[in-house]
KEKE-3310 file (N, C-alpha, C; in steps of 0.2 Angstrom, whole numbers, plus 5000, padded with zeros to 4 digits):
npx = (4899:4904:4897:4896:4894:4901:4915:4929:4933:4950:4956:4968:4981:4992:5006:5004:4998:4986:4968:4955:4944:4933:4917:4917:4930:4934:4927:4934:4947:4949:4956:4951:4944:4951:4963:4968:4967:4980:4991:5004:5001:5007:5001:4992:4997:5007:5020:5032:5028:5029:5041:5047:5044:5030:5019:5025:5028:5014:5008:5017:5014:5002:5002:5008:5003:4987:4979:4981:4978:4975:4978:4982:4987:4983:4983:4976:4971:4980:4987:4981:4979:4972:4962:4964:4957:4959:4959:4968:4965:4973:4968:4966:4969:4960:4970:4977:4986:4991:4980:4977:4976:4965:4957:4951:4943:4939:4937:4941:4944:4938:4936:4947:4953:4943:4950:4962:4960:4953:4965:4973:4966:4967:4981:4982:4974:4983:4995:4989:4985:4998:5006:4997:5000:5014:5014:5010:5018:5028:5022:5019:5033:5038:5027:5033:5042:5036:5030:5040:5046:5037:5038:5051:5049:5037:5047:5054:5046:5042:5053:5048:5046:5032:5017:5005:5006:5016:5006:4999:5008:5013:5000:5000:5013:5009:4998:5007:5012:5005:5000:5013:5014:5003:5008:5018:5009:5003:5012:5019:5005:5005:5016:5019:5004:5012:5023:5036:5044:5056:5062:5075:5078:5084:5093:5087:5088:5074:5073:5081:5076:5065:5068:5076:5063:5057:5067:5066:5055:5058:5057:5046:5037:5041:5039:5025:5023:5020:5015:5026:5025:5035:5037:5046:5052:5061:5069:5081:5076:5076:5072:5068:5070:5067:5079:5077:5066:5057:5059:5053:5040:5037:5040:5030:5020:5019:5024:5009:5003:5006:5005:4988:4986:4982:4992:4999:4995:4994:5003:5009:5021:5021:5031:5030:5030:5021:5019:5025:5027:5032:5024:5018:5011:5004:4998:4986:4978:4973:4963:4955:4950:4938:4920:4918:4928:4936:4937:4945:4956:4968:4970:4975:4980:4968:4960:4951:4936:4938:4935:4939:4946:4961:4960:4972:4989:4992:4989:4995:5006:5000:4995:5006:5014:5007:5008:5023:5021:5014:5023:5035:5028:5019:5005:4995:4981:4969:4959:4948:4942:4926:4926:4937:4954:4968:4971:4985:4990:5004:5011:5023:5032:5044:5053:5055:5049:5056:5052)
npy = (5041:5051:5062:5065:5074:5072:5065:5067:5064:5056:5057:5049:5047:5035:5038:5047:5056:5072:5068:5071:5080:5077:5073:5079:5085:5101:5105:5098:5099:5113:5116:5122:5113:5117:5121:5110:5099:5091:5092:5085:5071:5073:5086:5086:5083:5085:5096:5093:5080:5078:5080:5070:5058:5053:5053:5046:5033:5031:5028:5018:5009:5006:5002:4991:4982:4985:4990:5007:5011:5026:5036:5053:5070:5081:5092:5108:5122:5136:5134:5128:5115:5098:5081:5069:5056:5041:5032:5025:5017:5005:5006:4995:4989:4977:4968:4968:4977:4993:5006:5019:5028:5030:5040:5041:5053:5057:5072:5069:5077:5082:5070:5066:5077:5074:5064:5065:5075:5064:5057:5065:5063:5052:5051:5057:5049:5037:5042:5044:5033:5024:5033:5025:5014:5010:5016:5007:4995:5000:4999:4985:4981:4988:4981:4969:4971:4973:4962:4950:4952:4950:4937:4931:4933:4926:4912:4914:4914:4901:4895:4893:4882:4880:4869:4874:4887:4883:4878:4889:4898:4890:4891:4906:4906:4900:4908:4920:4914:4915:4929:4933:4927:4933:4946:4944:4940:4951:4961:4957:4960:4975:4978:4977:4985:4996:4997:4993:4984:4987:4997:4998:5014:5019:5031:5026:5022:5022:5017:5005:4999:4995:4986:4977:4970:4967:4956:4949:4941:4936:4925:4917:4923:4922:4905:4907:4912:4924:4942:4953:4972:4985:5001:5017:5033:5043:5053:5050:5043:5047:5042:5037:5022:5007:4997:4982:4979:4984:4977:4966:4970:4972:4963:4954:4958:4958:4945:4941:4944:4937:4927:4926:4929:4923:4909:4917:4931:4947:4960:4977:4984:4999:5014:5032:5049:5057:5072:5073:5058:5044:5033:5018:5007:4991:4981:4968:4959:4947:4935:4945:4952:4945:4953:4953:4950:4959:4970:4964:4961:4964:4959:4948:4933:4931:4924:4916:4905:4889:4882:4892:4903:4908:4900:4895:4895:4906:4916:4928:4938:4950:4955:4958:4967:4978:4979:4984:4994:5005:5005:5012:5025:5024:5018:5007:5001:4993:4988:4981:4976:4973:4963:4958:4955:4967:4978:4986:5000:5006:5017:5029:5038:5051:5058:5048:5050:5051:5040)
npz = (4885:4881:4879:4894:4909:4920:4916:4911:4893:4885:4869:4862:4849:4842:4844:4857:4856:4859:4850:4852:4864:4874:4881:4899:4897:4893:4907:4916:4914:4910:4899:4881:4867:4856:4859:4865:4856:4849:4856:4867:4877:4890:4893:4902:4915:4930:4931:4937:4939:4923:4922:4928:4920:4921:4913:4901:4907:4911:4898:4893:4900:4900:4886:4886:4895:4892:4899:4912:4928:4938:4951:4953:4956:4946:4930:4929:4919:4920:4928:4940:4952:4952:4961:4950:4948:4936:4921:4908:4893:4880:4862:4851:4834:4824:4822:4832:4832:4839:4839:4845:4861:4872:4886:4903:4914:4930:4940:4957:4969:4980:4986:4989:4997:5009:5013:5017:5027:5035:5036:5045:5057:5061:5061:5074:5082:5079:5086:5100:5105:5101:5114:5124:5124:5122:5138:5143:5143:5149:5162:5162:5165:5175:5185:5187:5199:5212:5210:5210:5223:5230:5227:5233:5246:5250:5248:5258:5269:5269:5273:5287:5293:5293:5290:5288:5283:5273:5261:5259:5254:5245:5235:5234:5226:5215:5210:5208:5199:5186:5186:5181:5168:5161:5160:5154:5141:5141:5136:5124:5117:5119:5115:5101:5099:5100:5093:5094:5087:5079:5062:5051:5045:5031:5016:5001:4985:4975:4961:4961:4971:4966:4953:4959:4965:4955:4951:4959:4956:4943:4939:4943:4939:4925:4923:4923:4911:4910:4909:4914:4917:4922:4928:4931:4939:4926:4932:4946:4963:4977:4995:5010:5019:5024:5018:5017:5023:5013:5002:5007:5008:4993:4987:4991:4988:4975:4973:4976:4966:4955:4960:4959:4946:4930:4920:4907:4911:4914:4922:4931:4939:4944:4951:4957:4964:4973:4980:4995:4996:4990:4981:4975:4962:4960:4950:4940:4931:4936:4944:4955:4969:4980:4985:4999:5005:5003:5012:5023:5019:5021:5035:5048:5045:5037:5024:5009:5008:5010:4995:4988:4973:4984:4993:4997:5010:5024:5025:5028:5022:5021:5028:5033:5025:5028:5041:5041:5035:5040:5050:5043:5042:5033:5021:5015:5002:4993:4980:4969:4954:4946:4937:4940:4942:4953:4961:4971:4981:4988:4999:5005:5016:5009:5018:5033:5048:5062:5078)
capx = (4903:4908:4895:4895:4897:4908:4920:4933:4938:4951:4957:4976:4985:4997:5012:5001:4994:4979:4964:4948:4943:4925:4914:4920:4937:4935:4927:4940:4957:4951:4956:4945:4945:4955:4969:4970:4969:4990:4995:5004:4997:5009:4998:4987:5000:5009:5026:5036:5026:5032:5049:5049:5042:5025:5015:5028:5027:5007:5007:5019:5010:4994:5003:5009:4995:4981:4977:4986:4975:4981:4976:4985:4985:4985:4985:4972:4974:4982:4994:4976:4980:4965:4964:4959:4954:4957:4960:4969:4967:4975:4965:4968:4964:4957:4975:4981:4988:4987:4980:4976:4974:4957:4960:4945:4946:4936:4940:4938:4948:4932:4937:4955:4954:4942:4955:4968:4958:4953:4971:4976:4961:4969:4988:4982:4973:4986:4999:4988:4984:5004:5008:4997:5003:5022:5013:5007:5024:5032:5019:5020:5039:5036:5022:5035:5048:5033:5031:5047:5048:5029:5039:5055:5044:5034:5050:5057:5040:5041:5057:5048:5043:5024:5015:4998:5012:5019:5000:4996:5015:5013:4994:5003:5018:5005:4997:5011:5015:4999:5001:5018:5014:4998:5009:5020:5005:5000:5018:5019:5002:5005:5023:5016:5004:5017:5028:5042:5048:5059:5066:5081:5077:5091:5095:5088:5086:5068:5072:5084:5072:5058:5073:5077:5059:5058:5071:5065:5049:5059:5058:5039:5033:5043:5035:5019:5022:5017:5018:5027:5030:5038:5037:5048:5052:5065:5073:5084:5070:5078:5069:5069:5066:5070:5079:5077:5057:5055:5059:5048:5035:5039:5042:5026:5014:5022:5020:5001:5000:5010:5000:4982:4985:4983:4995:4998:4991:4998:5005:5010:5022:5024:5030:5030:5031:5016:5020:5028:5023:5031:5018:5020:5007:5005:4992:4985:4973:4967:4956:4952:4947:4929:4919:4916:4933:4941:4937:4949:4963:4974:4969:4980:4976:4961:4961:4943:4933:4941:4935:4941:4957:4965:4960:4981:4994:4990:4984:4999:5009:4994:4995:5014:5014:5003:5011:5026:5021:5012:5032:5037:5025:5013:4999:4992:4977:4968:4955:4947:4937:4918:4927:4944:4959:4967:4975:4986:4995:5009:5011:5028:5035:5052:5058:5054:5049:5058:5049)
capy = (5045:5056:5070:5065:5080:5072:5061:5069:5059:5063:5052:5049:5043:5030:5043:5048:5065:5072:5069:5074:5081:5075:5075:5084:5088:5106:5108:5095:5102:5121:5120:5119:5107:5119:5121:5104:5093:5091:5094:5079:5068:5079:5091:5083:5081:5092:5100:5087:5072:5077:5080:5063:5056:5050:5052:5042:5027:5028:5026:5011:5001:5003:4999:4983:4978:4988:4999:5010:5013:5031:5042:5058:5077:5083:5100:5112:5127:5141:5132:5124:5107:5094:5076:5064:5048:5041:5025:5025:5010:5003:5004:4991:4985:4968:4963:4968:4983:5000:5013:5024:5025:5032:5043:5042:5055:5061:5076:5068:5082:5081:5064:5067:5083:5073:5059:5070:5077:5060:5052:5067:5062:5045:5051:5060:5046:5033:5043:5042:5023:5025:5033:5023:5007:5011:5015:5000:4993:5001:4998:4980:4981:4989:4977:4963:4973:4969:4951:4946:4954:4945:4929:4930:4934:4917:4908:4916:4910:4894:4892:4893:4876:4877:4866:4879:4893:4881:4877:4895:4901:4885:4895:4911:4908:4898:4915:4925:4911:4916:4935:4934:4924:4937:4950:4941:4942:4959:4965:4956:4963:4980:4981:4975:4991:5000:4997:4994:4983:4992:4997:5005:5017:5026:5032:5019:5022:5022:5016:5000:4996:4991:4984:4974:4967:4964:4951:4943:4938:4934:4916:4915:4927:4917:4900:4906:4915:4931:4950:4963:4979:4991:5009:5022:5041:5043:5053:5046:5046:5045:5042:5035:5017:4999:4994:4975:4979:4988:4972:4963:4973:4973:4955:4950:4962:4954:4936:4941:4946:4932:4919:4926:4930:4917:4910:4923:4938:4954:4962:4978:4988:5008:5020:5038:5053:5060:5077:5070:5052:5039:5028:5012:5003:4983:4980:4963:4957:4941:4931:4949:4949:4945:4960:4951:4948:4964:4976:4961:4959:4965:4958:4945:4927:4932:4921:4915:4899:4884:4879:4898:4902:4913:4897:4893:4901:4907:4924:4933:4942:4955:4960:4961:4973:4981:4981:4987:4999:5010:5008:5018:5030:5026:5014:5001:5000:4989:4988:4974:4977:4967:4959:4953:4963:4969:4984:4988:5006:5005:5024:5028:5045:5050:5057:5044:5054:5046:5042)
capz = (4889:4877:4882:4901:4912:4925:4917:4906:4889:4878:4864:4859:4844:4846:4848:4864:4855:4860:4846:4853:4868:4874:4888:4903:4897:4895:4910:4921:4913:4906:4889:4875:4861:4851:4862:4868:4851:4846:4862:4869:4883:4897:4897:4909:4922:4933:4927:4942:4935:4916:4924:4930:4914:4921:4905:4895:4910:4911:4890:4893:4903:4894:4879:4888:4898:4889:4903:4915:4931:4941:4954:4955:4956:4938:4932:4924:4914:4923:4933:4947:4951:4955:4962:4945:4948:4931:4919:4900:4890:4873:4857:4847:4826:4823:4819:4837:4832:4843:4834:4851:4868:4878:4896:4907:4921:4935:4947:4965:4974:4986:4992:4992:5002:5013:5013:5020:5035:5039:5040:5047:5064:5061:5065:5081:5088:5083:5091:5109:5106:5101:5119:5128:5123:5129:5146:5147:5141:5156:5166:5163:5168:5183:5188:5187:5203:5215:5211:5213:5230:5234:5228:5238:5254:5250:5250:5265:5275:5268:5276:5292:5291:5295:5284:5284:5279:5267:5257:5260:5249:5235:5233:5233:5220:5208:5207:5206:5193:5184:5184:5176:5161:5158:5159:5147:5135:5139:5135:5117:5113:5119:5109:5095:5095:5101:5086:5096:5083:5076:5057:5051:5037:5026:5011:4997:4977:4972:4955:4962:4975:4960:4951:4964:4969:4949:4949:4965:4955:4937:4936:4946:4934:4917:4924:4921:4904:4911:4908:4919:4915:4926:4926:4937:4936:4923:4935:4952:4966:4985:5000:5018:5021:5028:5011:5019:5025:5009:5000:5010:5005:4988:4983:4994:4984:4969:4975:4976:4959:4950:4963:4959:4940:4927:4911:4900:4912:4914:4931:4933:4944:4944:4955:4958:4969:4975:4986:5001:4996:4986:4979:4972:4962:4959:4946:4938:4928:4939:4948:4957:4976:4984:4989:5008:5010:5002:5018:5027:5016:5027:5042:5049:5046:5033:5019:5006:5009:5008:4990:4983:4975:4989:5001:5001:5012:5030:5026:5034:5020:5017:5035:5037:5023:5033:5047:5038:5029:5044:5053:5039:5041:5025:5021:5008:5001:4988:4975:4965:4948:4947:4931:4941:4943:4959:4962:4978:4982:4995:5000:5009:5016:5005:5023:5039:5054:5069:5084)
cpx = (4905:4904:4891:4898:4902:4913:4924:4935:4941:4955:4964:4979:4989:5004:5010:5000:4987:4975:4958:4947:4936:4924:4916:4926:4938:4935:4932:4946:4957:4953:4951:4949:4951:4962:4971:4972:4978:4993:4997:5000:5001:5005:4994:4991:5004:5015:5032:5034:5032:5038:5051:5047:5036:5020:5017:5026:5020:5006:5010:5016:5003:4995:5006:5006:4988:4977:4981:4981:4980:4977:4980:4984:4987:4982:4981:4975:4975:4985:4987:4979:4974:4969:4961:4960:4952:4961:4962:4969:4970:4970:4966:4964:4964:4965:4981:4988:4986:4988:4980:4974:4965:4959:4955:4946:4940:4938:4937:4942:4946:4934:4944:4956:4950:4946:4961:4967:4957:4960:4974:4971:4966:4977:4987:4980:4978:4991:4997:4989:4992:5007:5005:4999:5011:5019:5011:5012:5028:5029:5019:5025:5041:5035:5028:5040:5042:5033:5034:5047:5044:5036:5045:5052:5042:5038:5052:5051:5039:5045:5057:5046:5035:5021:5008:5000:5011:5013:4999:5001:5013:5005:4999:5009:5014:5002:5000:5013:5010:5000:5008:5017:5006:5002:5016:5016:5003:5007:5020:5013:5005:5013:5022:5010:5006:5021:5033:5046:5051:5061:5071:5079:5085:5090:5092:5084:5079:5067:5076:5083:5066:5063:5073:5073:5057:5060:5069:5059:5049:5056:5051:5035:5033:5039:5030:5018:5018:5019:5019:5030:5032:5041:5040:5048:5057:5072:5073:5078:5075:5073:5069:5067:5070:5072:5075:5069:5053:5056:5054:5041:5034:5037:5031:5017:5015:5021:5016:4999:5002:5005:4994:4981:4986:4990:4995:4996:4996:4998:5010:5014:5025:5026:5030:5029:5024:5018:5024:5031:5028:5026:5020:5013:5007:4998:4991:4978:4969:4962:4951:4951:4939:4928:4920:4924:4939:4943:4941:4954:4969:4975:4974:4975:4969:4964:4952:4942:4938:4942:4936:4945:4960:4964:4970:4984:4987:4987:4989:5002:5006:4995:5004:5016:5012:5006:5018:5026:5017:5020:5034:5033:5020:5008:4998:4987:4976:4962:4955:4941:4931:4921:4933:4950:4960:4973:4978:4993:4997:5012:5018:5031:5042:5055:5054:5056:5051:5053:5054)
cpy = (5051:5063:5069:5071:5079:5070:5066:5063:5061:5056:5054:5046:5038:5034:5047:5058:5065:5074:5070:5073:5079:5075:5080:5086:5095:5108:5106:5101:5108:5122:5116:5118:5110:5120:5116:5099:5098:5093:5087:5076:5071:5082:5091:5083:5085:5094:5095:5082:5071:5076:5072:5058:5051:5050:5048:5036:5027:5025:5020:5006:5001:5001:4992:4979:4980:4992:5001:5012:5021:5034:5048:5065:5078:5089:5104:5119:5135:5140:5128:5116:5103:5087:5072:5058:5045:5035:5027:5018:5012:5002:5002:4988:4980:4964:4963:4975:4989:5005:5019:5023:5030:5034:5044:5048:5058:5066:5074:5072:5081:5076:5066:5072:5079:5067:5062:5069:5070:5055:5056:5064:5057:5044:5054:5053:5038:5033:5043:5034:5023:5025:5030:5016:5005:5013:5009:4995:4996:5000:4991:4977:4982:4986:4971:4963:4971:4963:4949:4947:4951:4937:4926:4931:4927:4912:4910:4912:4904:4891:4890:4887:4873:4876:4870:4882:4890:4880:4884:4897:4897:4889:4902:4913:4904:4906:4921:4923:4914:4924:4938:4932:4930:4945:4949:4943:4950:4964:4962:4959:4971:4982:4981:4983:4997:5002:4997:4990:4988:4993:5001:5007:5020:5026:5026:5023:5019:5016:5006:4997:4990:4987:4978:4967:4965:4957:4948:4939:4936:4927:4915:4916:4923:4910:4901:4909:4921:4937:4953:4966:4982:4998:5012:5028:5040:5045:5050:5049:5041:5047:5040:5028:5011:4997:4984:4973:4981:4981:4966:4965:4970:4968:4952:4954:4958:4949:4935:4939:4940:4927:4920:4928:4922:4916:4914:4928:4943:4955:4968:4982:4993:5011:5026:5043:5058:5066:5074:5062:5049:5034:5022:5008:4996:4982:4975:4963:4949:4939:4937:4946:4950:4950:4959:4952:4955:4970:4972:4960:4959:4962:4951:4936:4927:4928:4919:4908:4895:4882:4888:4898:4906:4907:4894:4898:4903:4912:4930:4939:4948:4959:4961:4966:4979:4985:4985:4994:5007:5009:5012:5025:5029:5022:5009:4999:4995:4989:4982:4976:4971:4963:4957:4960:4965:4974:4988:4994:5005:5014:5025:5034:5045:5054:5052:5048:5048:5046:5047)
cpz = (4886:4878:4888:4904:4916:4925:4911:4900:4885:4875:4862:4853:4848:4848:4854:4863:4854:4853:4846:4860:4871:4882:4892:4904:4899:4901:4918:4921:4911:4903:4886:4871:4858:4855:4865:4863:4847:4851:4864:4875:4890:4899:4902:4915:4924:4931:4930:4940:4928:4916:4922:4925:4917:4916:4902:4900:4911:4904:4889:4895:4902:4888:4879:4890:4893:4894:4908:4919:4937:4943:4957:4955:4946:4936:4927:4921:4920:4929:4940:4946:4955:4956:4955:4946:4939:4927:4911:4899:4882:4869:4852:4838:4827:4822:4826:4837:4837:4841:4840:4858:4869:4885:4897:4914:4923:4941:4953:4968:4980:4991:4994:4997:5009:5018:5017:5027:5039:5043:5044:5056:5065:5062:5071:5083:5088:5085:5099:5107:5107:5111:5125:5129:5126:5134:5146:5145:5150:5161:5169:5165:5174:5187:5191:5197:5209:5216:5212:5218:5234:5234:5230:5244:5255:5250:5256:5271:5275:5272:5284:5295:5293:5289:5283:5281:5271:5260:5256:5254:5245:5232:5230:5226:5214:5205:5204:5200:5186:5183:5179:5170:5158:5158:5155:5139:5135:5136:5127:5114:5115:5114:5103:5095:5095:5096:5087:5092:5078:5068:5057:5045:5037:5019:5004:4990:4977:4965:4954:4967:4972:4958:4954:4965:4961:4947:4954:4963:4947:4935:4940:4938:4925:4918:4923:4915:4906:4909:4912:4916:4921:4924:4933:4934:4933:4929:4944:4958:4973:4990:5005:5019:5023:5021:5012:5019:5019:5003:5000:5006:4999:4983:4987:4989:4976:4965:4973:4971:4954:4954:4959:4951:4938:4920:4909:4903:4911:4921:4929:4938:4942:4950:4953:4963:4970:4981:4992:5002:4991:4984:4974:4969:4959:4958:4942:4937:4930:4942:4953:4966:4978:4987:4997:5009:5007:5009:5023:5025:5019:5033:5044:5049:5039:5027:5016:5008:5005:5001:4984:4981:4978:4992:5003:5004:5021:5029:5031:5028:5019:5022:5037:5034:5024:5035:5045:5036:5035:5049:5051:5038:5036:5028:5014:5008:4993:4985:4969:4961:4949:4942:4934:4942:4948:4958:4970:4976:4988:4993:5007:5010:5012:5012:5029:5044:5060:5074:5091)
residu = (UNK:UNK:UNK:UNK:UNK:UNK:UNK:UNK:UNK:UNK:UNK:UNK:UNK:UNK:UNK:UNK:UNK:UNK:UNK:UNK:UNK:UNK:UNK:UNK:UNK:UNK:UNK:UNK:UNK:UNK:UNK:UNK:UNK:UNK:UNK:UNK:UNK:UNK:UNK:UNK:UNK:UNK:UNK:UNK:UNK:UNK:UNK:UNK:UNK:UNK:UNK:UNK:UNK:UNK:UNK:UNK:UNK:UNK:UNK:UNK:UNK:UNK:UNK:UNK:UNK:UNK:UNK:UNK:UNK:UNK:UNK:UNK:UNK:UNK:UNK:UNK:UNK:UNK:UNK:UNK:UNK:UNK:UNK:UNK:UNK:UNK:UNK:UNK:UNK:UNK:UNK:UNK:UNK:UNK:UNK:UNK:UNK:UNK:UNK:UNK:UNK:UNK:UNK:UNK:UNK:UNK:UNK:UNK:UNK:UNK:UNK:UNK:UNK:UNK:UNK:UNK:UNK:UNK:UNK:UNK:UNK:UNK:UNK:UNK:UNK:UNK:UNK:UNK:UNK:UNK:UNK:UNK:UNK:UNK:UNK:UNK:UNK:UNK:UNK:UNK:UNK:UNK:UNK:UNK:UNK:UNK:UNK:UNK:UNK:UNK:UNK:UNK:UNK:UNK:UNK:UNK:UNK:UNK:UNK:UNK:UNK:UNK:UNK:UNK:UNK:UNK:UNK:UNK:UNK:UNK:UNK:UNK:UNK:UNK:UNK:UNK:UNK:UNK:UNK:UNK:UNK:UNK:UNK:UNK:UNK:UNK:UNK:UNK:UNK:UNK:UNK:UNK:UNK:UNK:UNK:UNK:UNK:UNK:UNK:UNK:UNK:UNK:UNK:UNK:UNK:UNK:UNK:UNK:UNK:UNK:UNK:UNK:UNK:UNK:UNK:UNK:UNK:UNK:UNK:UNK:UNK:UNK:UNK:UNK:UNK:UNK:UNK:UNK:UNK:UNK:UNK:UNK:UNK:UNK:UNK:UNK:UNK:UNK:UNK:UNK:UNK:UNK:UNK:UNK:UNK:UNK:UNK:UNK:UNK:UNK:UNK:UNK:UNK:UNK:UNK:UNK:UNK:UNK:UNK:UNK:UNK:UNK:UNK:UNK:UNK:UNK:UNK:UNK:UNK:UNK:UNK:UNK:UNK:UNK:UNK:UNK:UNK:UNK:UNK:UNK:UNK:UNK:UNK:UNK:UNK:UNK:UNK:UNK:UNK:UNK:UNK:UNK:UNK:UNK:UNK:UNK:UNK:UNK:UNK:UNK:UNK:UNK:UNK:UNK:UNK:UNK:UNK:UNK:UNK:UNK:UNK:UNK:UNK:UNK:UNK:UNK:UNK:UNK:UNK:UNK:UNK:UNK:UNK:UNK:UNK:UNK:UNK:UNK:UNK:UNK:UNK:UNK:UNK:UNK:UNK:UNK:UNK:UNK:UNK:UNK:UNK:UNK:UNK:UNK:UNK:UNK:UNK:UNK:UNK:UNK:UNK:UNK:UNK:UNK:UNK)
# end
C-alpha cells in the first residue's frame, strides 16, 4: 500500500508523530513528505476536532484496543476539508510493546456528498409519509363519530320489537363491531409511523451521557474480563436529547457489544461532534454480523438462525434504537468486518428540530 494512489498511509511513532508519509498522502492531505514528517498526528484533522482533542482519543483507543476505526471530515493543506474514510492501528514488538501506530486513509467525499443529497430526498419524503400518517390518524378518529351514531340508531330500531329488525341490528352492530377494532389497528400502525410517540429532549452533557452508559455496562463488561475504552471530546459537548431515550440507546448498543464479544475482547465507545451532528461510535472485536442478516439488523424482530450466536433474545433492541434514534432526528448505521468485529454509529442532531 505504501505506493497505492488511493489510500493514504502515514506512519507514527509512539508519541503519535508523523514518520513517513507513503502512498497517497501527499496527494490526500497536500503536504509533501518534507513538511509532514515531525509534524504531530493533529495535523490530519480539522482545527475543531484538535480543539476537542480527537487526535489524542483516536491514538488512545488504538492504543487500547489496537485499532481505532473513523470516518470524518479531515483537513488538507490550505485550510480544504475532505471526507476520509480511514482506520489507525497499533504496532506492536514481539514483547507487546507499541513501537508505532499506521493511519490508513481514503478520500470518499464522493460518497459523503452523495450521502447528503440522498438523506436529504429521504427527509422530504419522510415528512410526506410523516403528514400523511397524522391524516390517517385523524381520519381514523373521525371515522369513529359515524359509527357511534350508526350504533345508537341500531339500538333505537331494535327497541321497536320486530324480530326481522332485531336480526337485521345484531348483523349491523357485529359489523360496526368489526370496523372499530380495524380502526383500532389502523390507528396504532399509523401513530407508530406517525412518531406520535413522543420524547422530551433538553439540554444533556455529552461527556456525562457516555459516562453514564459506561457504568450501566461495568459489571457485564468485568464479568467477561473485557476491555473498554471510552473516548470523548476533552472539551464540554451539549446537545438536545431524550437524556432517558438517549440512555436507551446507549446501554442497548453496549449490551450488543459485551453480548456478541468474547472473554478478554475489546469494546470500544467514542464520541464526537460532526458539523451539526454528534456521533457516537460502539466498536468490538466479536463474533461480527452475517452478511444476509446485516441489511436487517435493524428490522424489528430479526434475529440469525437458530443454531447462530445472535439466535437469543427477540430481535427488538436493534430496532428500538432505531426507532429512537430517527425521533431525535438522526440515524444508526452498522458495519461488520469479513474477519469479525461490529461497528455501529448512532448520529444525533446537537439541536432537536420540534415537529
Amino acid at each position: 500500500m505504501a505506493e497505492d494512489k488511493d489510500y493514504a498511509v502515514v506512519l507514527l511513532d509512539d508519541s503519535g508523530q508523523i514518520v513517513d508519509w507513503l502512498g497517497a498522502a501527499e496527494h490526500v492531505f497536500g503536504f509533501t513528505a518534507a513538511e509532514a514528517i515531525g509534524q504531530p498526528f493533529g495535523l490530519l484533522f480539522t482545527p475543531e476536532d484538535r480543539t476537542a482533542g480527537m487526535d489524542r482519543g483516536e491514538l488512545e483507543v488504538a492504543r487500547t484496543t489496537g485499532r481505532s476505526e473513523d470516518d470524518r471530515w479531515h483537513w488538507r493543506k490550505g485550510g480544504i476539508r475532505f471526507w476520509g474514510s480511514g482506520i489507525l492501528r497499533s504496532v506492536r514488538a514481539t514483547d507487546g510493546r507499541i513501537e508505532g501506530f499506521c493511519k490508513i486513509v481514503r478520500d470518499r467525499t464522493d460518497i459523503r456528498t452523495q450521502l447528503e443529497a440522498m438523506l436529504n430526498r429521504i427527509d422530504v419524503h419522510t415528512g410526506e409519509l410523516a403528514r400523511r400518517a397524522r391524516f390517517m390518524v385523524r381520519l381514523g378518529h373521525e371515522l369513529r363519530n359515524p359509527l357511534g351514531a350508526i350504533r345508537a340508531t341500531s339500538y333505537l330500531i331494535q327497541k321497536v320489537g320486530d324480530p326481522t329488525l332485531k336480526r337485521h341490528c345484531e348483523v349491523l352492530d357485529r359489523q360496526v363491531g368489526v370496523l372499530a377494532r380495524l380502526l383500532d389497528d389502523m390507528g396504532e400502525i399509523t401513530r407508530a409511523d406517525a412518531h406520535v410517540a413522543s420524547i422530551q429532549p433538553e439540554r444533556v452533557l455529552l461527556q456525562d451521557a457516555v459516562q453514564s452508559a459506561e457504568a450501566g455496562v461495568r459489571d457485564a463488561v468485568a464479568a467477561k474480563r473485557q476491555h473498554l475504552a471510552v473516548v470523548v471530546p476533552e472539551v464540554p459537548v451539549h446537545f438536545e436529547a431524550d437524556p432517558v431515550r438517549l440512555q436507551q440507546m446507549l446501554l442497548n448498543l453496549l449490551t450488543n457489544a459485551c453480548k456478541f464479544t468474547p472473554e478478554g475482547g475489546h469494546i470500544s465507545l467514542s464520541a464526537s461532534v460532526d458539523g451539526a451532528m454528534v456521533v457516537i461510535h460502539v466498536v468490538d472485536d466479536g463474533v461480527g454480523i452475517e452478511p444476509e442478516l446485516l441489511p436487517h439488523i435493524f428490522e424489528l424482530f430479526t434475529r440469525a438462525n437458530d443454531a447462530g450466536p445472535r439466535a437469543d433474545g427477540l430481535g427488538v433492541g436493534l430496532a428500538v434504537v432505531k426507532e429512537l434514534a430517527v425521533l431525535h432526528g438522526g440515524g444508526v448505521e452498522a458495519r461488520s468486518g469479513a474477519q469479525g468485529g461490529s461497528v455501529f454509529t448512532l448520529r444525533l442532531p446537537l439541536v432537536h428540530k420540534r415537529a
